[in-house]
C-alpha positions in Angstrom: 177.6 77.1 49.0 174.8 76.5 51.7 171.7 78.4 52.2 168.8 78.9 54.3 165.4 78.9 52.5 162.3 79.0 55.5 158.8 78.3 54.2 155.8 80.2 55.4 152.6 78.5 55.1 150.1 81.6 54.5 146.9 80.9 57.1 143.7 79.8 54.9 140.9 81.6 57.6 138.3 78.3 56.8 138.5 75.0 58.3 140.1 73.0 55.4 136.9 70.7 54.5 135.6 74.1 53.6 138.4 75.2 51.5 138.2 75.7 47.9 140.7 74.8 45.0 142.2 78.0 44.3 140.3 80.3 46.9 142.3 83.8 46.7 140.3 85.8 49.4 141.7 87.8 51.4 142.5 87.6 55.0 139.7 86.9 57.3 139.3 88.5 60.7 140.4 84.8 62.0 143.7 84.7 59.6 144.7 88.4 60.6 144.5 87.2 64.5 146.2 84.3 64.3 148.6 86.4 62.1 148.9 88.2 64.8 149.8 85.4 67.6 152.4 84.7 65.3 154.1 87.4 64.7 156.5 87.0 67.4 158.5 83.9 65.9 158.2 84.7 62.7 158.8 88.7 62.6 162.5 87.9 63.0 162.7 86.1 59.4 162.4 89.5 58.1 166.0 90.0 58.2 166.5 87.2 55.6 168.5 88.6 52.7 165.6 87.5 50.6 161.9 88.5 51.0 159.4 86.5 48.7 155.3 85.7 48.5 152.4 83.7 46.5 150.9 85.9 44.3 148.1 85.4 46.6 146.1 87.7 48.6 146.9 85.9 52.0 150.5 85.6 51.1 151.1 88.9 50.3 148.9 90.5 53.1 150.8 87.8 55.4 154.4 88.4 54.3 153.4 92.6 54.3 152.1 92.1 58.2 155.0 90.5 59.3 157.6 93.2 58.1 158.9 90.8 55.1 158.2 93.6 52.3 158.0 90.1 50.1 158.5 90.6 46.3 155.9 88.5 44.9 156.9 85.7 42.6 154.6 84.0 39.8 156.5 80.7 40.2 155.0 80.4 43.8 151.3 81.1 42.7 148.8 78.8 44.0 148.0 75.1 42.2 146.1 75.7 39.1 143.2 73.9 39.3 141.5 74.6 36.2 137.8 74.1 36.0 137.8 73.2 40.0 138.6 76.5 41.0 136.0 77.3 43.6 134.6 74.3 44.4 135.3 71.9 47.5 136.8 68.7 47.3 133.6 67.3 48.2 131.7 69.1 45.5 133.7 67.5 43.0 134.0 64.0 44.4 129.7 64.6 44.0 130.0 65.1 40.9 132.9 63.3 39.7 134.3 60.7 41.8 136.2 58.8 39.3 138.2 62.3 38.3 139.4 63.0 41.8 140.2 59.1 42.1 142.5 60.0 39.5 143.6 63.2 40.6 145.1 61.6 43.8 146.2 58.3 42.6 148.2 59.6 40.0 150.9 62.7 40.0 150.5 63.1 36.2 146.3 63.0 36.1 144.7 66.7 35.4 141.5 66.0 35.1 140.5 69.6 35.8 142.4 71.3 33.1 145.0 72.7 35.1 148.5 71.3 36.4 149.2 68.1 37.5 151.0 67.4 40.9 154.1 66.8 38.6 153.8 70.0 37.2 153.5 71.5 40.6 156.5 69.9 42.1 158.8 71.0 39.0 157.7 74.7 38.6 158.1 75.5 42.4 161.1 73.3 42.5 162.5 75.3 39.1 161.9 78.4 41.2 164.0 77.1 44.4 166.7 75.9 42.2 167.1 79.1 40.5 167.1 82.1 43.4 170.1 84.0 43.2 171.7 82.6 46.5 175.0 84.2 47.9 176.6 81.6 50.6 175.8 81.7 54.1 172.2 83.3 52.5 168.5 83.6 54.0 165.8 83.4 51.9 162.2 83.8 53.5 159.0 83.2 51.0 155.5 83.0 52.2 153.1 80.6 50.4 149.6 78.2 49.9 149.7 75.2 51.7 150.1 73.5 48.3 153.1 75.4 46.9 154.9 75.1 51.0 154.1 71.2 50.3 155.6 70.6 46.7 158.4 72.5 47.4 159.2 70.0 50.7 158.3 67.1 48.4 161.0 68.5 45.6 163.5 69.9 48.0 163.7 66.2 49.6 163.4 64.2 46.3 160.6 62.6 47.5 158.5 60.7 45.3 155.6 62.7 44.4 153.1 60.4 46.6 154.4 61.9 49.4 152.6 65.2 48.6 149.3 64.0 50.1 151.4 63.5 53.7 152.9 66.6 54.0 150.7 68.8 56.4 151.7 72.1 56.5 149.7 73.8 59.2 148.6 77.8 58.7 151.4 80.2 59.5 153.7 77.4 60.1 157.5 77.3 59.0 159.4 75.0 57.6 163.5 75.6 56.8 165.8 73.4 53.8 169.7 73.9 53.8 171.6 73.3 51.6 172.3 74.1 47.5 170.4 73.6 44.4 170.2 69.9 44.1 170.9 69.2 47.9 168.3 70.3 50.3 167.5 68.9 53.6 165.1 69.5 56.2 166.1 71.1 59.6 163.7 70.9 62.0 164.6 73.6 65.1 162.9 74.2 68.7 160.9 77.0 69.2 162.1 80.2 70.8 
């Protein structure tokens, strides 16, 4: 069996310094034009034979504007970051330095309360492993930059490190092919 499962990264509509943990706006003005720009590669992924999304107000609103008619999946809902949902990265290190020290030193540290990067990786990589794929299948899901990352970092049995280097940029795509338990990366031209 080998599938086609393409990755897009929903657009975040604040530089990323300002992001915050868990931010579920909607789209801004920005995100909807640059949705937009992109439409043209990415309207074509449509015709996958699966259609998912984040739970997320930018994924959904992104897969919807781009024809996917996404079903939305919990399983690709945004890192929980417990009690550091809302804040910058910066307002924690303020306040706790040694926490976020932890937080990206170590795949299993949760000082916030919520899930660890390990517990990331496996729930996104449980969903992956599990869609109901026919061979020869297209599967198109649209997603945070966090869920688009530890799904790359599963998908290529990376070690879990290798989460803080994959830079998925907004309304990018990324493609694995393959089976459950064998997924590699193809990297295409544009069109």
């Amino acid at each position: 069996m080998h599938v086609r499962v393409t990755l897009v990264t929903a657009p975040l509509g604040t530089s990323r310094l300002a992001e915050r943990f868990a931010d579920d706006r909607p789209l801004d003005q920005a995100a909807w034009h640059a949705v937009q720009l992109a439409s043209h590669a990415l309207v074509p992924l449509s015709a996958a034979d699966l259609r998912y999304c984040s739970p997320t107000h930018r994924s959904r609103a992104t897969g919807d504007a781009l024809g996917f008619a996404p079903l939305v999946q919990p399983a690709l809902s945004d890192w929980d970051m417990g009690g550091w949902r809302g804040l910058t990265l910066g307002e924690v290190a303020a306040h706790d330095p040694r926490a976020v020290d932890a937080w990206l030193r170590d795949p299993r540290a949760a000082p916030h309360g919520g899930e660890s990067l390990l517990d990331l990786v496996t729930r996104v990589g449980g969903w992956l492993d599990t869609r109901p794929f026919e061979d020869g299948g297209a599967l198109v899901a649209v997603a945070e930059p966090a869920v688009v990352r530890a799904l790359l970092v599963y998908a290529l049995k990376a070690p879990p490190a290798t989460y803080w280097n994959v830079d998925p940029g907004p309304l990018s795509a990324a493609t694995v092919t393959g089976h459950p338990g064998r997924w590699s990366l193809r990297m295409e031209a544009p069109r």
